[in-house]
C-alpha positions, 0 to 999 in steps of 0.5 A: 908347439915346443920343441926339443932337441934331443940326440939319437943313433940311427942307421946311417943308410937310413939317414942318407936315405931319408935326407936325400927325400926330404932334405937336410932341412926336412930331418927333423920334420920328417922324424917329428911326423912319424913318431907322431904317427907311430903314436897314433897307431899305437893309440888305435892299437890299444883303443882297440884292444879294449873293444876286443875285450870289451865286445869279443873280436870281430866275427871272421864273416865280418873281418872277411866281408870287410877284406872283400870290400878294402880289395874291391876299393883298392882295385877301383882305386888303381884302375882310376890311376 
């Protein structure tokens, strides 16, 4: 893959923050890696957006289902821990 280097402003808190994460050496990967996943994100966004447009929203009884299930999930999945 190419890369570019490019100049940015950022919060200097957050800098320090994240170097000391990841780094001096880490930098770059670490921001290369959430922009890719912000576009990710922003991808699925729109994707599904355009099924709401295209099939209507997903009906409360399923949204809630589905709540109801991601809840039960995430409480195994601490308790395993």
């Amino acid at each position: 893959m190419a890369m570019k280097k490019v100049s940015v402003t950022l919060d200097a808190d957050l800098v320090a923050e994240i170097k000391t994460e990841v780094g001096v050496r880490g930098f770059s990967a670490y921001l290369n890696e959430t922009i890719k996943r912000r576009r990710q994100h922003e991808r699925l966004r729109r994707y599904l957006a355009e099924l709401d447009e295209e099939y209507g929203p997903v009906p409360d009884e399923v949204r809630h289902q589905v709540e109801r299930e991601w809840n039960e999930f995430e409480r195994r999945l601490a308790k395993a821990d």
